[in-house]
GUSE-121229 format. One record per residue: y, x, z of N, C-alpha, C in turn. Coordinates in pm, whole numbers, plus 50000, padded with zeros to 5 digits. Layout:
YXZYXZYXZ/...
# end
This chain:
884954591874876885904602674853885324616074901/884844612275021883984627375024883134631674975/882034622874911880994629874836881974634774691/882954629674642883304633574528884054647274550/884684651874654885384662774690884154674074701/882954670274788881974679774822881094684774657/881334673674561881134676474420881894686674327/882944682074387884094693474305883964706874366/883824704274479883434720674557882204731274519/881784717674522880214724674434880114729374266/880634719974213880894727374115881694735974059/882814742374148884274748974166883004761274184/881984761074322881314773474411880534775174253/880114765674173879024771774082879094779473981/880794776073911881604778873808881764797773882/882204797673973882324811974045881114820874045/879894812174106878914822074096878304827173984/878624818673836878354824273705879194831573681/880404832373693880934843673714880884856473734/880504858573846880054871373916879074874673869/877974865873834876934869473763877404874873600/878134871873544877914878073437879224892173435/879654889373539880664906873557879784913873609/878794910173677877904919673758876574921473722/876054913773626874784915973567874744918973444/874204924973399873704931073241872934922373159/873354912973151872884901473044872974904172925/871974899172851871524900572653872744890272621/873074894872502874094886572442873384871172438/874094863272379873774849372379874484843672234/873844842772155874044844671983873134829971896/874374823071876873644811571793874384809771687/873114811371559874274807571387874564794571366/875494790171325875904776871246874814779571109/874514765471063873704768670894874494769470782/875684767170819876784766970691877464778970725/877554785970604878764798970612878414808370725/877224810370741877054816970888877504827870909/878294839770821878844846270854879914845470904/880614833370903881814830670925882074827471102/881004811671068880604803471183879584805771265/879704816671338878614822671462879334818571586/878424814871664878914812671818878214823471877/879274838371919878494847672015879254850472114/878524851072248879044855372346878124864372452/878674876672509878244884772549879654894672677/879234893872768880204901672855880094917472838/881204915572802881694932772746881904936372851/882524950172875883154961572945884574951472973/885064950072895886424949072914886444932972940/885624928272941885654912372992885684913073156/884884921573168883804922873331884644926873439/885964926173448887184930273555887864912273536/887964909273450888364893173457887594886573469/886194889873420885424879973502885484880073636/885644889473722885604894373892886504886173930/887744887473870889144880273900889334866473907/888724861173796888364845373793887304843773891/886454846473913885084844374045886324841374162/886924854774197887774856374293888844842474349/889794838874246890454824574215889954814774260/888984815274173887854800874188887134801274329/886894811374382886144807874510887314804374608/888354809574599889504803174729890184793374726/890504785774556890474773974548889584763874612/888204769574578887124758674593887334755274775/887684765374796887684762774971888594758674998/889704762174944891424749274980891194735474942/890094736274840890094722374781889144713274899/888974717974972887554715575088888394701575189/890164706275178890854700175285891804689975218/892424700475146893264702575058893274694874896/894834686674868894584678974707893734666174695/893734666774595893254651274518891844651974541/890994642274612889554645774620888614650674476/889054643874384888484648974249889144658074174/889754660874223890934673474106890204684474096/888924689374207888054700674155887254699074037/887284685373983886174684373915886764691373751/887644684373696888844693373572889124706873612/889054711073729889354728473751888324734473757/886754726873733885484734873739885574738373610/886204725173510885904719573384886584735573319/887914732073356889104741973313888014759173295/887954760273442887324775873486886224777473413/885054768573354884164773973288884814777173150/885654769473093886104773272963887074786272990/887524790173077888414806873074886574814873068/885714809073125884454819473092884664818672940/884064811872866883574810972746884704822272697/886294820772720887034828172672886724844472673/886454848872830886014859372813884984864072797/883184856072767882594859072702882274858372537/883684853572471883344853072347883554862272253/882494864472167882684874872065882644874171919/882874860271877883034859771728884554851971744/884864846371630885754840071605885844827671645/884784816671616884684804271597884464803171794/883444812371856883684809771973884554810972058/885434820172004886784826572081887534813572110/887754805571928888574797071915888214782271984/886794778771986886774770372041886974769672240/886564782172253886874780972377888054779872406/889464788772357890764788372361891384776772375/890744770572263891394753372242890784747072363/889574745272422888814741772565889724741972626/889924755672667890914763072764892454756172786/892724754472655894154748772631894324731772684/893674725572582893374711972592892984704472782/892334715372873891744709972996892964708573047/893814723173051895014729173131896224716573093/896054711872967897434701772953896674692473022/895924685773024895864671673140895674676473265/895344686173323895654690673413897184691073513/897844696573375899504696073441899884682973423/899224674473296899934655773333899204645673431/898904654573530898014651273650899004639073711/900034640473754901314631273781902234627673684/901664621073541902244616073453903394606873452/903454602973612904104589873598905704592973624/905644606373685907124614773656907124617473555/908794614473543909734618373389909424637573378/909784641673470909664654673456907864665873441/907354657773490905704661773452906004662073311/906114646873252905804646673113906264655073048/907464657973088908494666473002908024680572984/907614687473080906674700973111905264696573048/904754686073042903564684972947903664688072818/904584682272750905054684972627905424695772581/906194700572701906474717572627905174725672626/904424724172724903124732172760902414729672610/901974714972619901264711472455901934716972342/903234716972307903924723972199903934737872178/903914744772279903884761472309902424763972270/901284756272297899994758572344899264756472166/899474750772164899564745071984900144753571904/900774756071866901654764371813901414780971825/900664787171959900104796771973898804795571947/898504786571935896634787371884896274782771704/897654782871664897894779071509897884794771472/898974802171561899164819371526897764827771524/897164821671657895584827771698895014825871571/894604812871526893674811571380893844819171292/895244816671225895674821871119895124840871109/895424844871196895284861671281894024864871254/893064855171319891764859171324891054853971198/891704847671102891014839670957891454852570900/892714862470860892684873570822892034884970868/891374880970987890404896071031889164893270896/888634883470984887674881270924886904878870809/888134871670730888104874970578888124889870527/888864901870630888914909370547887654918670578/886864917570703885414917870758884254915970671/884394900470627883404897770562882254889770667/882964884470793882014880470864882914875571007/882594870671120883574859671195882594868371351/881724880171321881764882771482882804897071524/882714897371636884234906471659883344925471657/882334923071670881804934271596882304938071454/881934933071321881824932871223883664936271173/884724924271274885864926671268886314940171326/885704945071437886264956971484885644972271370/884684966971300883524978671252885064978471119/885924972071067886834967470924887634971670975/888254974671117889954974871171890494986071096/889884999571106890225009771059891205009270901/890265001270813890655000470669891534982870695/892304981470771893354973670757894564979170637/895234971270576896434973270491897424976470649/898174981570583899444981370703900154966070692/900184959170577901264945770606900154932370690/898794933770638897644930270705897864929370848/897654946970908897624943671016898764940771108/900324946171038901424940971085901484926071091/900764912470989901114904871004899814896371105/898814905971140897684902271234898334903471375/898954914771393899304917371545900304908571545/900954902371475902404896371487901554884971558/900784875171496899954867671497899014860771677/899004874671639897924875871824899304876371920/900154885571915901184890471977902054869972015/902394864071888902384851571954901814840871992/900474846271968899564831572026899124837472123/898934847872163898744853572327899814855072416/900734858172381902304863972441902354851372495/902174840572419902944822672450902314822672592/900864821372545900214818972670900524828672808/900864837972772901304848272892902244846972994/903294836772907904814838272938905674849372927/905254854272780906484865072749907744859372658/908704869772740909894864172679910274867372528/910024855172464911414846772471909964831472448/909074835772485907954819172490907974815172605/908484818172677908274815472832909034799772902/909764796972815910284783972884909544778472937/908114771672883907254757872969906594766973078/906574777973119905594784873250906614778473351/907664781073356908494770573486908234761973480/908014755773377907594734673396906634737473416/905694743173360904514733573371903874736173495/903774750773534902764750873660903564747473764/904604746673789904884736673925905214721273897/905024717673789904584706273735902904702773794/902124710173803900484709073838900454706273976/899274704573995898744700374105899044717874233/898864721674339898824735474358897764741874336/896494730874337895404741574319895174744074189/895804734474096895374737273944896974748573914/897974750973954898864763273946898454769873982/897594774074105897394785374156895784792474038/895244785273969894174786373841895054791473684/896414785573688897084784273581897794799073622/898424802273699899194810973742898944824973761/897174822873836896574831573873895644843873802/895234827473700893554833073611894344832773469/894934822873441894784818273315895694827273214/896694831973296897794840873225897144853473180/896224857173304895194870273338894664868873201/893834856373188893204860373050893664859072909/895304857972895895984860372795896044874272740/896164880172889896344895272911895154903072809/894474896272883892764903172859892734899872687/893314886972618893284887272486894154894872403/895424900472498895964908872363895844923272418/894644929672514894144940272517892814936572433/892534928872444891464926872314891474936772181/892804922272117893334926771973894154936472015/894604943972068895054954972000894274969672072/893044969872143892304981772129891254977772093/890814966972032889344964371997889364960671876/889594946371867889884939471686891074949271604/891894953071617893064956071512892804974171524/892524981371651892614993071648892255000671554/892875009571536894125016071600895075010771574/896435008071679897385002771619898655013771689/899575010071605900745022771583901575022871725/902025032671698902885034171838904285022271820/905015017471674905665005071697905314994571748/903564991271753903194981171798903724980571993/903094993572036903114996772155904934998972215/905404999472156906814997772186907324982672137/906864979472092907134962872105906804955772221/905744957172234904874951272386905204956072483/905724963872512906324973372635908024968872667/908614964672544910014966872543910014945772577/908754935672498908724926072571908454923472736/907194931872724907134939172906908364931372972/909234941672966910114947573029910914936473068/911194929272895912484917172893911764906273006/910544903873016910054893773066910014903973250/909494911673310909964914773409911274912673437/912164914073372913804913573454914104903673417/913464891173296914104875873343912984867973438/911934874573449911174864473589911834872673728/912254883673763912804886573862914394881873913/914924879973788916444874973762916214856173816/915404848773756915404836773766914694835473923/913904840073961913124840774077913764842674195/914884852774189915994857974270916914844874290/917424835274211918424827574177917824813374215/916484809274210916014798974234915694796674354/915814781374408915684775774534914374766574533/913654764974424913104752674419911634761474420/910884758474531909454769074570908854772674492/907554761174393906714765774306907904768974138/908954765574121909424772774035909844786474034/910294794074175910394807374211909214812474158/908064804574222906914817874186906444815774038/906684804473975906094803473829907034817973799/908454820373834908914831173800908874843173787/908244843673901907774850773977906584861573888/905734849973872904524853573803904814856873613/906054850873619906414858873479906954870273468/907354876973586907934888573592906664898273635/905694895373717904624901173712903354905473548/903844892273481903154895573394904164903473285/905044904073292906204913473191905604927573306/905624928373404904494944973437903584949073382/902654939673401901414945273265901584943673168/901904936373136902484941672950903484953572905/904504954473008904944970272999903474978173023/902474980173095901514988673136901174988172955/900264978672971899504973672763900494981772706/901644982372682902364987772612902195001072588/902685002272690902805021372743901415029572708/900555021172731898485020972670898765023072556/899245019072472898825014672305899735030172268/901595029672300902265040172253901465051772312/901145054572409900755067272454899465070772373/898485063272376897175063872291897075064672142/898205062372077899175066971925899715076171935/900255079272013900915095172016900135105772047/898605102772103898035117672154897795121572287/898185107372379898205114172491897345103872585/895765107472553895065100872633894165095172781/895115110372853895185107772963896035092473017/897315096272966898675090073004898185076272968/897525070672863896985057772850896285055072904/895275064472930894165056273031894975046773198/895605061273226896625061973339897125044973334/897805043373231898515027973219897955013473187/896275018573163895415010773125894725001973232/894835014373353894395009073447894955010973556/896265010273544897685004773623897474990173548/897614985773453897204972073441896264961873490/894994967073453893774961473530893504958473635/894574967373739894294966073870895584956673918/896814956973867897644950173892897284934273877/896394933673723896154918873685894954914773833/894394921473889893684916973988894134911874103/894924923874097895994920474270897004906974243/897044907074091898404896074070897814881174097/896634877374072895374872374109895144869774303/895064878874275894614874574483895634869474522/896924873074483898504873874589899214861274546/899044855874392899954839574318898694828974384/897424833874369896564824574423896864817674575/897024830874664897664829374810898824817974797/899614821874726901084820474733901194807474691/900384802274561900244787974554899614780074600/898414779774656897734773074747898944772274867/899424785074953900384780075031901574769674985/902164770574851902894763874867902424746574815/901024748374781900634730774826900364728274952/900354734675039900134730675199901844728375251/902634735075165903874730275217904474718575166/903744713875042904064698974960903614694475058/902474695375091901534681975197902104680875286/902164692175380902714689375496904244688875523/905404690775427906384687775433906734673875348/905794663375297905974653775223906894656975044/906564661474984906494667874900908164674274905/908604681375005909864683074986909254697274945/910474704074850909994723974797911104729974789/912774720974853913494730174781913874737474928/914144750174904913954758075022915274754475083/916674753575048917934747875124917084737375249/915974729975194915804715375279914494723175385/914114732775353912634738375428913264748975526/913294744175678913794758375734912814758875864/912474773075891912094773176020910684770276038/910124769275926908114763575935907664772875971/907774788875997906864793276142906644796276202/907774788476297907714783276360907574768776429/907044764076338906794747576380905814742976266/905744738076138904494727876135903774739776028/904264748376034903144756875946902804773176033/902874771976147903364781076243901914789876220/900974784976183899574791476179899584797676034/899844793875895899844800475820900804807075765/901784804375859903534820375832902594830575800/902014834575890901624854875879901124857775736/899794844375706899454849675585900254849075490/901334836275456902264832975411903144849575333/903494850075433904054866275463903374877375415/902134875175410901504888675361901374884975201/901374875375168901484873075039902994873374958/903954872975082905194874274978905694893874975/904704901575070905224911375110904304919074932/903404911874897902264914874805904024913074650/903964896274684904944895874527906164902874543/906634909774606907614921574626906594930674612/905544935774575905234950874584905604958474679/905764954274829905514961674937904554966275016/904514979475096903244979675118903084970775266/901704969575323900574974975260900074968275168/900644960575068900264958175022899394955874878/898424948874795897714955574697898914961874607/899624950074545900824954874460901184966274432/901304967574575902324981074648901604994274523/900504994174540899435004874488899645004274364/899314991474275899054992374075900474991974056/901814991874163902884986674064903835010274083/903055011074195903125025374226902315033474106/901015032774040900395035673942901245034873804/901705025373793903125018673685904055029773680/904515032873781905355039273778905215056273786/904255058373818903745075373820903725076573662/902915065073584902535064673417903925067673400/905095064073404906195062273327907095075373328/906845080873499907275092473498906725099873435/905115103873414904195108173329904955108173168/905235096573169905935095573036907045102572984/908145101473072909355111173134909275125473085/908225129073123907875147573171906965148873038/906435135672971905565146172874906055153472748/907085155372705907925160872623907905154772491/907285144072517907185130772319908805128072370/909255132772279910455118572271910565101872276/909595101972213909335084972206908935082072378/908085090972429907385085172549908775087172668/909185096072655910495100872739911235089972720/911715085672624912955073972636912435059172655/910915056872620910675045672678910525044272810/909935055172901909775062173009911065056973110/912205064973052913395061873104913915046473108/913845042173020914075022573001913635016373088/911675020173093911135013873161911175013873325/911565027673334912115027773500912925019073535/914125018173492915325014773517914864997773527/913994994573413913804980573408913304978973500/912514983473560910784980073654911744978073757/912804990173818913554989673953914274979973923/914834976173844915624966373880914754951973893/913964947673783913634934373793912344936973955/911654948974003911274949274144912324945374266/913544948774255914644947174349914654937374352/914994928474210915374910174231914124907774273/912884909174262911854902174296911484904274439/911744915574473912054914874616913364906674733/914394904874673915344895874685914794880574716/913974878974608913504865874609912744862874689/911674868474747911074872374839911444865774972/912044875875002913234877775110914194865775139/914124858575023914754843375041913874837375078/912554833075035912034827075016911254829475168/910684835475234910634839775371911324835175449/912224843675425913534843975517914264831575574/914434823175445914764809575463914134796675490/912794799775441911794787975492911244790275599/910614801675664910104802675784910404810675838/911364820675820911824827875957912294820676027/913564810875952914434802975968915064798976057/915974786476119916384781076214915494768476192/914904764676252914484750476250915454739376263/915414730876204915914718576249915324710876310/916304701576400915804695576495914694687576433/914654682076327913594673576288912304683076332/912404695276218911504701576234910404706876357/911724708476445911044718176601910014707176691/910324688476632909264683676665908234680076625/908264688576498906594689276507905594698876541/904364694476498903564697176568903024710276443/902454721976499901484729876402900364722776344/900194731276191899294721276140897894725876241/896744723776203895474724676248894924733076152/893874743376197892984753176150891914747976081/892034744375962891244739575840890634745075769/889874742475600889574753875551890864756875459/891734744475458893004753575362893284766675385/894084765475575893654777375626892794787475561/891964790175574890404801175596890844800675420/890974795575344891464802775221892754808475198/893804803075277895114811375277894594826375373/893894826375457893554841275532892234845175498/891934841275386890844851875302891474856475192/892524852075115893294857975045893954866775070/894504861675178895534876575237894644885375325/893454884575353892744898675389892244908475247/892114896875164891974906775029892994913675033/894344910674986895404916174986895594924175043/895764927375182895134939475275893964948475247/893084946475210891764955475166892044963675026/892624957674958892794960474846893874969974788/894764965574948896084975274942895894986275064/895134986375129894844998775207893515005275195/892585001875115891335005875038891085004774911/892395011274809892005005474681891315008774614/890785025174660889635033274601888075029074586/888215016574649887435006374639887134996974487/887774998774394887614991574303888605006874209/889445009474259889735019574136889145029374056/888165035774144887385043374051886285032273961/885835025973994885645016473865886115009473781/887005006273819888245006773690888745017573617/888575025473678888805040673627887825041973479/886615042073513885755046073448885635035873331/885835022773350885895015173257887155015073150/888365013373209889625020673109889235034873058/888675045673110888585058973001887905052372893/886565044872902885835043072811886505030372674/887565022772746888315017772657889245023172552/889915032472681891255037872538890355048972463/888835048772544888295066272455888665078072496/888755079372614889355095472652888645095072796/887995108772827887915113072953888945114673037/888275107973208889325103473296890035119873367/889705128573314890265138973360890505139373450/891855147473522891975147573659892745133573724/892545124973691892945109873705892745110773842/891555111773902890735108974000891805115774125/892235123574089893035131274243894325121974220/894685115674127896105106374118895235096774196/894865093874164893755079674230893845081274378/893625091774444893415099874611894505100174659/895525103474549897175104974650897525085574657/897195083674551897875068674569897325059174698/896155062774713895375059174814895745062774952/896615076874962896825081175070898595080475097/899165074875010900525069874962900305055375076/899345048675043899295033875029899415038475237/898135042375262898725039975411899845046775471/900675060275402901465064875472902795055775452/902955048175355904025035075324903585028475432/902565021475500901805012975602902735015775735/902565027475734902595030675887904115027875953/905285028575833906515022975923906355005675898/905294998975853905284983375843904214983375997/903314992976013902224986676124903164989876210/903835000576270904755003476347905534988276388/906334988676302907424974876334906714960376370/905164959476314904534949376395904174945776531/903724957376583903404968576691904394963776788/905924967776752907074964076820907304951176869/906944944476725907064927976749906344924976851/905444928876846904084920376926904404922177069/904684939477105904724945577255906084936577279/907114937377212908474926877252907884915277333/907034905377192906654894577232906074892977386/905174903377421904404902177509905444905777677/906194915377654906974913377705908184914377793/908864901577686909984897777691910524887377795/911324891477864911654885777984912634869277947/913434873077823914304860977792914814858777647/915154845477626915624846577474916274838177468/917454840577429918654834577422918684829877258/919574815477265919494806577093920604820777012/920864817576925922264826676814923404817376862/924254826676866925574814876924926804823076815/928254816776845928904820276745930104819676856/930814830276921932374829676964932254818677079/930994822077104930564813877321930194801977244/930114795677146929314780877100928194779577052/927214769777087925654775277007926214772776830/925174776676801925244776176660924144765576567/924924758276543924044743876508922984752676343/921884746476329920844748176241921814750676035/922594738276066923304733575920924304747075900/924374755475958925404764475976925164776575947/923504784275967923134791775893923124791175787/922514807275674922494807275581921364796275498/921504792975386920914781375254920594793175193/919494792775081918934795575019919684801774884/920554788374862921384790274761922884802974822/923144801974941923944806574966923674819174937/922424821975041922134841174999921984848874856/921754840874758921714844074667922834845474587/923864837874610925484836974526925494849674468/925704857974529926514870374487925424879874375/924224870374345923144875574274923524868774123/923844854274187924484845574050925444849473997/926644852774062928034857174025927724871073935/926604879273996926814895373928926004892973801/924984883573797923994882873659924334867873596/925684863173573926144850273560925694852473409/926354865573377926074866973184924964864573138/923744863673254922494869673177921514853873203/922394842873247921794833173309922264818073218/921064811773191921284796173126922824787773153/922784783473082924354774573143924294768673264/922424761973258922794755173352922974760273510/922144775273487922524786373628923794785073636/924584788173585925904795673573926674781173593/926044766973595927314757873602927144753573751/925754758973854926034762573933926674772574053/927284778874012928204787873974929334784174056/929704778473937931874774673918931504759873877/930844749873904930794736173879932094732073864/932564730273984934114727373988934884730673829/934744742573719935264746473705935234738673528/933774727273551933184722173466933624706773428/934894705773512935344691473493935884689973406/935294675273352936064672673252937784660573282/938914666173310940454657173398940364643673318/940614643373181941234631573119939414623973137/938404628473127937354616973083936764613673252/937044620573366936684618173520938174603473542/939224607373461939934597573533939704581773423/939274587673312938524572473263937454567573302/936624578273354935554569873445935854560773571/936444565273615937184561273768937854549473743/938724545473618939104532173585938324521773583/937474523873475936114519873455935324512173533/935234523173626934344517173732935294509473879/936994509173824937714506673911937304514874072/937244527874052937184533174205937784547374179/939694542574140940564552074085940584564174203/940774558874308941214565474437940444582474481/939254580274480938144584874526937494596474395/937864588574287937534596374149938384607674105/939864599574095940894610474081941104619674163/940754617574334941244624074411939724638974409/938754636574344937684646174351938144653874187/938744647374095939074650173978940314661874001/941464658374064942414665274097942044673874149/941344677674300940654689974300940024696774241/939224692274154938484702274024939934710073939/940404699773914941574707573835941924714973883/942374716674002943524724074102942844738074079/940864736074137940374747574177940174755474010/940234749773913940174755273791941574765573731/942604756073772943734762973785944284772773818/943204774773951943514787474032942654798174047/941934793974019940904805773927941284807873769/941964802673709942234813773605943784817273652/944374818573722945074825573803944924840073826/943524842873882942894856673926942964865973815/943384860273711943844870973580944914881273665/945914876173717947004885073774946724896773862/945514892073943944724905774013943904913173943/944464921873896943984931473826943464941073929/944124945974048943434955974122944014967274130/945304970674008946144979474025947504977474036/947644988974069948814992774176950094990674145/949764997973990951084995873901951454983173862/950594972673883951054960873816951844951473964/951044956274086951524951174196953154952074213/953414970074163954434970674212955974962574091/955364963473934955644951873869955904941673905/955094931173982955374921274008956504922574115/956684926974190957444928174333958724933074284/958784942274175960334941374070960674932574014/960094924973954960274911073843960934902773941/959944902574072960374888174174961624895974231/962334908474250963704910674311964454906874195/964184911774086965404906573956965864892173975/964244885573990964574870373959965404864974129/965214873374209965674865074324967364870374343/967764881674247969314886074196969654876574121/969164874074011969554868973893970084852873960/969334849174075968854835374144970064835374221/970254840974311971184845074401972914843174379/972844849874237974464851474209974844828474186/
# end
């Protein structure tokens, strides 16, 4: 078992270092013809400009996996995630058709046995299936898309297709972007494709979610900035208000569901769909602004994306690797109602980083977030002030959206913290023991020092991103560079009331003379008695009940979901009238009296109505 783990590591470390090598080295393309149809059937691949920021990102992934995987998981499970990670290369070094596609399908095909890693659950399978059906079905759209480039090219490399984009038909390329838009979108988790991203990656293993979650969405991203500034360009400003206005829908239902959920790696699959509805509002806002004329303002949003997809990368990677150290070491329990108080007790060593990674998926500072989701939002005001109409009212939408689905995602956060390891421990809990300083460890706190570096030095990678987005959307970075300096100097002055309050903690800690348990009216206050997970959130369910699945919402008002005549035929049935009816009768009762609350209306005039009606009737009663 160990030589096979020290194999997967090795080939996890090798898959990474080609990586870096080809984001960081200037390599000759790599170009082989098929003998049949060779214009068609070329295998080329070559790291572009716009590959060479996801390649960094995937290196990045893959190396902190490879080191969780050191302790951490199935001794061979690195070996399918080397498998997996070289095929997201091929993805982003490919430049014809036939290689794009075969890698895609690679890509696709590794990732589903990957997630039916634990086949032998009903519910794996079930998330397998949707994953395979979604995954299929978007790589049917991909073909079709790219068989009309290329036919209308005259040739299958993405040169030849990009050298044709110009002289597209308009129904052509409307029915090309439609095309890419759902065989990339699927893979993204934009809404309304997004169902299997909750199954499937917390369906996976953690280290193969934290690959799926981290990298793999990333390079969906990277494919429909592809097609629509490279293969299809120019494309219209409707295109770019489509993608922006999906953006958006998919930020405020991964922040909405994320907020509402108790169950760990499904929060953050949410999580990470509301992150990726950010950059696709960014892509968006890129494409409309760069159609309308205003090529500052795109660059601006181009690389508010790029940098976000990086940070989104360091911080789900953190966040899932932690939450397979909390499968392991809590025996696969995840739902946070049942997780309280870990750190202080068996995860007491990786709380902090823990923490710095949820302070990252809230976009707080110092963290990276904090910075590309601040960039997001300068673009939009940018948008606001530039006097397009079109850019002004998407501008305005997109605010409103961003703050709100940021709030729930901070909410969620804040649960998810708050309730698992700030927590009260339970007695079970408080006897155990902290885990031990491993390399799971040393990859949960190399992630979150990225996260830190990245969010208090981001000028560190932004001006090269800088320079690489002007040269994408085509426009000089103008005075970009001093936006770049304030954001930078934004990032630590946000810092300083978070280092402050640490500061406090610590000098408290050090010292503090006494500490008394939480008590309630002179009685201690037993563990079961604090707030649940589910509890803090209610009033999140109740206000967004409209906007939530049945099955959210029948947690809700359950009670309110009984069915009287078929609960008291069950109860016959099973002869256990007593016990059935008597839980049946309360459902009724509480159903009863909730549609009751019709009568509280809230005004005054109707109060004082009622209080006349009841003297008539107690005259009328009387005589």
């Amino acid at each position: 078992m160990r030589g096979i783990r020290l194999l997967a590591t090795c080939l996890l470390g090798a898959v990474a270092a080609a990586a870096v090598a080809f984001a960081a080295l200037p390599f000759a393309p790599l170009v082989f013809h098929a003998p049949i149809f060779a214009r068609y059937l070329t295998l080329d691949f070559v790291a572009t400009p716009l590959a060479r920021p996801f390649l960094a990102l995937l290196a990045i992934g893959v190396i902190v996996v490879a080191i969780w995987n050191v302790k951490r998981g199935k001794a061979a499970a690195g070996i399918p995630l080397a498998c997996f990670s070289a095929a997201m290369i091929g993805v982003l070094l490919a430049q014809s058709v036939l290689a794009f596609l075969l890698s895609w399908e690679l890509m696709s095909l590794i990732s589903i046995a990957i997630v039916a890693t634990e086949s032998e659950r009903k519910s794996v399978r079930r998330a397998t299936f949707a994953y395979a059906l979604i995954s299929q079905l978007g790589a049917l759209a991909i073909t079709i898309a790219f068989a009309m480039l290329a036919v209308h090219a005259g040739g299958g490399s993405f040169a030849a297709i990009a050298a044709g984009a110009a002289s597209l038909a308009p129904a052509t390329r409307a029915g090309v972007l439609a095309g890419l838009f759902i065989g990339f979108g699927s893979k993204a988790g934009l809404v309304p494709l997004q169902f299997w991203l909750p199954r499937a990656h917390p369906a996976a293993p953690a280290n193969a979610s934290a690959l799926l979650s981290g990298v793999m969405i990333e390079i969906a991203l990277y494919a429909l900035a592809l097609g629509t500034f490279v293969l299809v360009a120019p494309v219209g400003v409707i295109a770019g208000v489509v993608v922006l206005l999906a953006g958006l829908a998919g930020a405020l239902f991964g922040g909405l569901y994320a907020a509402v959920e108790s169950e760990l790696k499904r929060l953050l699959a949410f999580s990470s769909i509301e992150h990726m509805g950010v950059m696709v509002a960014a892509l968006g806002l890129a494409i409309a602004a760069s159609a309308l004329g205003f090529p500052a303002l795109a660059t601006l949003a181009f690389l508010a994306m790029l940098f976000h997809a990086l940070n989104h990368t360091v911080l789900k990677t953190l966040l899932f690797l932690a939450a397979g150290t909390v499968v392991e070491r809590m025996h696969h329990v995840t739902d946070l109602d049942r997780l309280r108080g870990l750190g202080s007790g068996a995860l007491k060593r990786s709380a902090p980083w823990i923490l710095v990674g949820c302070l990252a998926a809230a976009a707080l500072p110092p963290s990276n977030a904090f910075v590309s989701e601040w960039l997001l939002f300068h673009a939009f005001i940018d948008a606001t002030l530039s006097g397009n109409s079109w850019l002004a009212s998407l501008g305005a939408i997109a605010l409103f959206a961003l703050l709100l689905g940021g709030g729930l995602a901070a909410a969620a956060f804040v649960k998810l913290f708050g309730i698992a390891f700030a927590g009260t421990p339970t007695p079970a809990r408080e006897r155990e023991t902290p885990e031990a300083i491993d390399a799971a460890t040393i990859a949960l706190v190399t992630a979150a020092i990225l996260v830190l570096v990245l969010g208090l030095f981001p000028l560190l990678v932004l001006h090269p991103l800088l320079a690489l987005a002007s040269g994408i959307v085509g426009a000089p970075a103008g005075n970009l560079g001093a936006t770049l300096e304030s954001a930078a100097r934004l990032a630590w002055l946000a810092a300083i009331p978070v280092l402050v309050a640490l500061g406090a903690w610590w000098y408290g800690r050090r010292t503090m003379q006494r500490s008394d348990p939480v008590w309630a009216c002179g009685s201690a206050l037993p563990a079961r008695a604090s707030y649940s997970a589910t509890a803090l959130t209610k009033p999140l369910r109740r206000i967004f009940a409209f906007a939530l699945f049945p099955e959210r919402r029948r947690s809700i008002e359950s009670a309110t979901s009984v069915d009287f005549p078929a609960q008291i035929a069950y109860a016959v049935k099973t002869r256990d009238l007593t016990s059935e009816a008597a839980r049946s009768v309360a459902a009724f009762s509480q159903r009863f009296v909730r549609r009751l609350r019709v009568v509280q209306s809230g005004r005054m005039r109707a109060y004082i109505a009622y209080a006349a009606i009841a003297i008539a009737l107690a005259l009328v009663l009387g005589r």
